[in-house]
C-alpha positions as CSV (number, residue, x, y, z in Angstrom):
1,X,88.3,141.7,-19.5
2,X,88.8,138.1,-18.8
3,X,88.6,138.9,-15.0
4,X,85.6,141.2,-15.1
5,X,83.6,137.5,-17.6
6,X,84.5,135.3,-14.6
7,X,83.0,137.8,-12.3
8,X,80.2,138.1,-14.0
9,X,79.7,134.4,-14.4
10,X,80.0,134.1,-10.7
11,X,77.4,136.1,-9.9
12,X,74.8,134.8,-11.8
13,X,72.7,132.3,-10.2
14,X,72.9,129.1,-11.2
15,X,69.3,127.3,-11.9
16,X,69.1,124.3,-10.4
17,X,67.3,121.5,-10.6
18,X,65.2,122.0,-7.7
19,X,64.2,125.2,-8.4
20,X,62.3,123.8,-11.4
21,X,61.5,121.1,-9.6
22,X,59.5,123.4,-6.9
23,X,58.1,126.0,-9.6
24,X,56.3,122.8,-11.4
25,X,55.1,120.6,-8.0
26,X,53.6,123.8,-7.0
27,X,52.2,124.5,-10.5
28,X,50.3,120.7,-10.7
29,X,49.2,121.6,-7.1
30,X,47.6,124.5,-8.4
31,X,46.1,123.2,-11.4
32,X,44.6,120.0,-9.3
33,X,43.0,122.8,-7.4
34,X,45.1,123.8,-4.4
35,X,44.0,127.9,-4.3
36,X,46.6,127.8,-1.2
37,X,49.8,126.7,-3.6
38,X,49.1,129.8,-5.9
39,X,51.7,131.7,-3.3
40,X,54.0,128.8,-3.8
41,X,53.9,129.1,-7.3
42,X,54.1,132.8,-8.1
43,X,57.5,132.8,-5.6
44,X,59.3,129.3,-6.9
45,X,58.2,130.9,-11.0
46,X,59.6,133.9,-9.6
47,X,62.7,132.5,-8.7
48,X,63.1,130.5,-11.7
49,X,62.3,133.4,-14.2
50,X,65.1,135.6,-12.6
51,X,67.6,133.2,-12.8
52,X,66.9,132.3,-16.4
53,X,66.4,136.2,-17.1
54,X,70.2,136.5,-16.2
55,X,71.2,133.6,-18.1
56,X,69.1,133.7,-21.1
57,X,68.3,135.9,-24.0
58,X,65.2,138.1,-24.7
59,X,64.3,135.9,-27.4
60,X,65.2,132.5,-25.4
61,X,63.0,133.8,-22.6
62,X,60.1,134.6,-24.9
63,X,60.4,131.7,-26.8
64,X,60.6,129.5,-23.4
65,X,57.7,130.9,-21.7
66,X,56.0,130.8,-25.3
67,X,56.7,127.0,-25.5
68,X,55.2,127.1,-21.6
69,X,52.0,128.2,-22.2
70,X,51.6,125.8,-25.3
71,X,52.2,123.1,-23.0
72,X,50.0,124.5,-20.5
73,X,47.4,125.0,-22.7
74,X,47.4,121.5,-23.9
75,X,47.5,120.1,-20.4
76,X,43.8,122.6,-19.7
77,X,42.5,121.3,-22.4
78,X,43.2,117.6,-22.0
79,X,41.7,118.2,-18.6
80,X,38.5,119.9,-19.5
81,X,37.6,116.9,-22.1
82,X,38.7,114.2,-19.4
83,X,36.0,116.0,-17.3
84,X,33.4,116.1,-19.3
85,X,34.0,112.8,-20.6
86,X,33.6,112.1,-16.9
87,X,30.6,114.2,-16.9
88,X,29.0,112.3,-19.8
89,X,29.8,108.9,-18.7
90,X,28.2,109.4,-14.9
91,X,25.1,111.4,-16.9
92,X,24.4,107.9,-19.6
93,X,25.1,105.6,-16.3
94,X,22.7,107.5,-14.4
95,X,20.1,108.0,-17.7
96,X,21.0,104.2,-18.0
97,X,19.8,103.3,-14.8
98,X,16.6,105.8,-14.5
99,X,15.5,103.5,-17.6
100,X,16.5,100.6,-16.3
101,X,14.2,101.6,-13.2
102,X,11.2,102.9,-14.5
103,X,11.2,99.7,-16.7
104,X,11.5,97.2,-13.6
105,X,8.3,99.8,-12.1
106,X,5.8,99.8,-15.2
């Protein structure tokens, strides 16, 4: 029995650091807008997610890629307001100066 763990233990892929290291640089490559990294990112998250499926529960996992998406969903919508705070900030600047413009004409 003891023999048939430690076979078992050496099978299973360890994860290592750079395999989360690759799944997340090609994630934020993604996300800044890099449609080319999405093939990066599906094979690096596939990697990842089978190694951690053979070392982790069914719950783990669920709860993991649960705490993910939280994280990703925060990070979207951080992004989204910094936009259109962006978007806001370049539309008064530019009402701003249309003002400022007609004033100096009239």
């Amino acid at each position: 029995m003891a023999t048939q763990l430690s076979n078992v233990e050496k099978e299973l892929e360890k994860i290592l650091p750079e395999d989360v290291i690759n799944a997340l640089q090609s994630g934020y490559k993604v996300f800044q807008g890099e449609a080319d990294q999405l093939d990066d990112l599906i094979k690096h998250s596939g990697v990842l997610l089978k190694k951690a499926s053979q070392r982790f529960t069914t719950t783990q996992l669920i709860l993991g890629i649960a705490g993910v998406a939280v994280i990703a969903i925060i990070a979207a919508k951080k992004a989204v307001d910094a936009a259109s705070n962006d978007d806001e900030a370049s539309y008064d600047s530019h009402k701003k100066d249309a003002a400022h413009t007609s004033a100096k004409t009239a």
